[in-house]
N, CA, C and O atoms as a CHARMM CRD file, in Angstrom:
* protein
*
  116
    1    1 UNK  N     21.51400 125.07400  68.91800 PROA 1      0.00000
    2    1 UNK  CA    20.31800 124.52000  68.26700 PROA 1      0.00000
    3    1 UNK  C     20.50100 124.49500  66.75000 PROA 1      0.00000
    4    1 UNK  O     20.39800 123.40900  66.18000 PROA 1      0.00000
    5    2 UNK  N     20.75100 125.54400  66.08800 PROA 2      0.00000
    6    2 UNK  CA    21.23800 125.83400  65.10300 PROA 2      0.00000
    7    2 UNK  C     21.96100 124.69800  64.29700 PROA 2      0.00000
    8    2 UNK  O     21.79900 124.23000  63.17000 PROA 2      0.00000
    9    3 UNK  N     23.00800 124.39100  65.55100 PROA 3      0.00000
   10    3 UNK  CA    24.14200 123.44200  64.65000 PROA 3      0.00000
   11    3 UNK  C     23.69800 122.16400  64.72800 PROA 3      0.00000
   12    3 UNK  O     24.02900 121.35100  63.86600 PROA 3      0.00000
   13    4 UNK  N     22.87800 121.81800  65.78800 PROA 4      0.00000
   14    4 UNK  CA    22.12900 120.56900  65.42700 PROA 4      0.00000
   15    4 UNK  C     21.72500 119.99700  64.12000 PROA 4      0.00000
   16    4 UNK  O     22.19100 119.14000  63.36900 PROA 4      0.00000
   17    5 UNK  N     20.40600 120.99300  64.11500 PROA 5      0.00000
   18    5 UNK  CA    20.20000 121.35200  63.00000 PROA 5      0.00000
   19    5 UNK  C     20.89100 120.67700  61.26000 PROA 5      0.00000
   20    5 UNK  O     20.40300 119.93700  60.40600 PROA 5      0.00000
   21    6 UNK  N     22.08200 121.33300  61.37400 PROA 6      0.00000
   22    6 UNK  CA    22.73200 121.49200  60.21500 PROA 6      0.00000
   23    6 UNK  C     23.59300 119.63300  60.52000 PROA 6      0.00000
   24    6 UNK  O     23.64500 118.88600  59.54300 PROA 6      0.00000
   25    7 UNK  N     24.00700 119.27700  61.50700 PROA 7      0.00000
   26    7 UNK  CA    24.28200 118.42400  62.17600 PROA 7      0.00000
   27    7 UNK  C     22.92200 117.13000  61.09300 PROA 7      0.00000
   28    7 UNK  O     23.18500 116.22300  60.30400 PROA 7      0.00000
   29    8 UNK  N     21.82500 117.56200  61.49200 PROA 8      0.00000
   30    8 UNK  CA    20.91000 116.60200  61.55400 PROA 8      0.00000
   31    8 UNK  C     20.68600 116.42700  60.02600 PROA 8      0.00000
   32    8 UNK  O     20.32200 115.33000  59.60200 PROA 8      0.00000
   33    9 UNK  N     20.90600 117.54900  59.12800 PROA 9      0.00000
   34    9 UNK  CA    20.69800 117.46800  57.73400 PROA 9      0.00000
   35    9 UNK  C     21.62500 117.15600  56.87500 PROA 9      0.00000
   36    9 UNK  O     21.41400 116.94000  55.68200 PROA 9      0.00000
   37   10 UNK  N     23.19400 117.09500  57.67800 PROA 10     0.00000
   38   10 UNK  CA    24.29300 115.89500  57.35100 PROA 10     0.00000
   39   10 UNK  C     24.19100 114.94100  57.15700 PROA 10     0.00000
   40   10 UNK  O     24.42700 114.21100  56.19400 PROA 10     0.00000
   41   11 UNK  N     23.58400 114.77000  58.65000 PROA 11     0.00000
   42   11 UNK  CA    23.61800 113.16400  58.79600 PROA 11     0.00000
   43   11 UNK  C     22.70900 112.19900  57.48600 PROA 11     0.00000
   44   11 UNK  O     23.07600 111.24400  56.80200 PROA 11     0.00000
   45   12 UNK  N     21.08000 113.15200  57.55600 PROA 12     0.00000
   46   12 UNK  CA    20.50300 112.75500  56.64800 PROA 12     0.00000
   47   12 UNK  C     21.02000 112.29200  54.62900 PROA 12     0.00000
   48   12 UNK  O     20.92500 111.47500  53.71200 PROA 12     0.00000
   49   13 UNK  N     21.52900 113.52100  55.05200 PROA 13     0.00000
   50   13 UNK  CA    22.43500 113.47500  53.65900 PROA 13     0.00000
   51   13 UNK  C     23.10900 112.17100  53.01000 PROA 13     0.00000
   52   13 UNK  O     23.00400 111.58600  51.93200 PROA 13     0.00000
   53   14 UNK  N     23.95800 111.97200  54.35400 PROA 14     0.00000
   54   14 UNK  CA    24.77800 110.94100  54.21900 PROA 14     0.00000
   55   14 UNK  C     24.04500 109.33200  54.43200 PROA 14     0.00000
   56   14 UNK  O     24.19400 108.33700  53.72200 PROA 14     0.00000
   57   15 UNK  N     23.41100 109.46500  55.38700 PROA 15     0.00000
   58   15 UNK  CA    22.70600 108.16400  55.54400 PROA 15     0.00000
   59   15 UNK  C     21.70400 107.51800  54.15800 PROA 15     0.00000
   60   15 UNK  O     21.42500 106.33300  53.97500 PROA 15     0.00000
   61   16 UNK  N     21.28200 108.73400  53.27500 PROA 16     0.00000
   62   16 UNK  CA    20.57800 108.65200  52.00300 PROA 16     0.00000
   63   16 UNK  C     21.69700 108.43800  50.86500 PROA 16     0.00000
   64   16 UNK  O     21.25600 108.10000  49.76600 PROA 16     0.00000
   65   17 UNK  N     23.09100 108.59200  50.99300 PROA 17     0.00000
   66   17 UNK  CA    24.06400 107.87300  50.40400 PROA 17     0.00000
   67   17 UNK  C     24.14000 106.86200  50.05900 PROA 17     0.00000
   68   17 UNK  O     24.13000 106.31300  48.95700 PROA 17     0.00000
   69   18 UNK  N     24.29300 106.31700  51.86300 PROA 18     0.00000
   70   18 UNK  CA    24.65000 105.33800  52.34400 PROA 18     0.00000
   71   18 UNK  C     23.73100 103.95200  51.65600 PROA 18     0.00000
   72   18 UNK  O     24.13600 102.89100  51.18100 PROA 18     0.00000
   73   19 UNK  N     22.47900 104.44300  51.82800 PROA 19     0.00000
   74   19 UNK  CA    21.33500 103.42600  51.64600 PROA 19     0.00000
   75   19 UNK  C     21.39600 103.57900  49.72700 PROA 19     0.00000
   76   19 UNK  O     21.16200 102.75900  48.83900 PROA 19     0.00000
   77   20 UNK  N     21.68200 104.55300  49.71000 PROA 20     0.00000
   78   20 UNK  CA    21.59800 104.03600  48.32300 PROA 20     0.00000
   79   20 UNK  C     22.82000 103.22400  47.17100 PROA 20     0.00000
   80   20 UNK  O     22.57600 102.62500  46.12300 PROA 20     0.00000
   81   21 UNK  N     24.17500 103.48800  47.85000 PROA 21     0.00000
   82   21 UNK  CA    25.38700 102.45000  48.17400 PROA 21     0.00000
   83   21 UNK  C     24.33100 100.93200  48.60100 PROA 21     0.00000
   84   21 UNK  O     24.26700 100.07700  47.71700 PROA 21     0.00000
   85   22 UNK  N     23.78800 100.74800  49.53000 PROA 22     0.00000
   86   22 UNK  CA    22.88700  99.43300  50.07300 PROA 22     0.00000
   87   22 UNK  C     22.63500  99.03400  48.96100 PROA 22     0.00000
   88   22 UNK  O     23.27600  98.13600  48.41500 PROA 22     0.00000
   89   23 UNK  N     21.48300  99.74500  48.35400 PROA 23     0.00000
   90   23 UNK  CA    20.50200  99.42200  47.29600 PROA 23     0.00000
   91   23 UNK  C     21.12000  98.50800  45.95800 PROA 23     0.00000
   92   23 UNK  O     20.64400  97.46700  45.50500 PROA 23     0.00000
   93   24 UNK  N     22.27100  99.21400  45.51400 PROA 24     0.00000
   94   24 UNK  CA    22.91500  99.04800  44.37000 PROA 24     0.00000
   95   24 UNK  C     23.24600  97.67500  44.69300 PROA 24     0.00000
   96   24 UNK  O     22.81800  96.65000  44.16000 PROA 24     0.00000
   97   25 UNK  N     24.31200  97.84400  45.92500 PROA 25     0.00000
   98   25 UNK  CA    24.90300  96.46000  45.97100 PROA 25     0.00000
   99   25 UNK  C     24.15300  95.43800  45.94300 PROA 25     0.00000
  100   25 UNK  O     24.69700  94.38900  45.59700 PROA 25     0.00000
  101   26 UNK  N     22.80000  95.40700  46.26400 PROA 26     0.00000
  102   26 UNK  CA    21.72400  94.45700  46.42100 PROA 26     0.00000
  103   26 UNK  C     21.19900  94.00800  44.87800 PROA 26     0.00000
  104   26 UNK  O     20.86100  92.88900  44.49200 PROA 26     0.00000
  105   27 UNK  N     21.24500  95.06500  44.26400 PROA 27     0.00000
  106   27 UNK  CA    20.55900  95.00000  42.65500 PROA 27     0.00000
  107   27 UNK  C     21.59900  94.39100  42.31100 PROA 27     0.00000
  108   27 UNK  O     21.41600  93.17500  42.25700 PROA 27     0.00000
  109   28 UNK  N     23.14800  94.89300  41.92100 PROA 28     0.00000
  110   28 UNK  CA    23.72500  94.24000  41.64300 PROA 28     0.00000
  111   28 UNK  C     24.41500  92.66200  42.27500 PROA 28     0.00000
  112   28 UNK  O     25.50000  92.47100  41.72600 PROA 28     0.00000
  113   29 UNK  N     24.15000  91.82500  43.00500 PROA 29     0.00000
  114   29 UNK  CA    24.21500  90.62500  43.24100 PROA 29     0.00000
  115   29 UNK  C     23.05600  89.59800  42.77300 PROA 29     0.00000
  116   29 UNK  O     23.15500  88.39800  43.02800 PROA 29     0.00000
């Protein structure tokens, strides 16, 4: 459960990267 968890606040991590990689590329075009 635990590692889910830590699992799930990765993912978040990264997906809030991710989208913000999105964002830029969008502003910048």
């Amino acid at each position: 459960m635990i590692s889910l968890l830590i699992l799930l606040r990765t993912w978040r991590k990264h997906f809030s990267r991710l989208k913000n990689s999105l964002m830029g590329v969008k502003s910048s075009h």
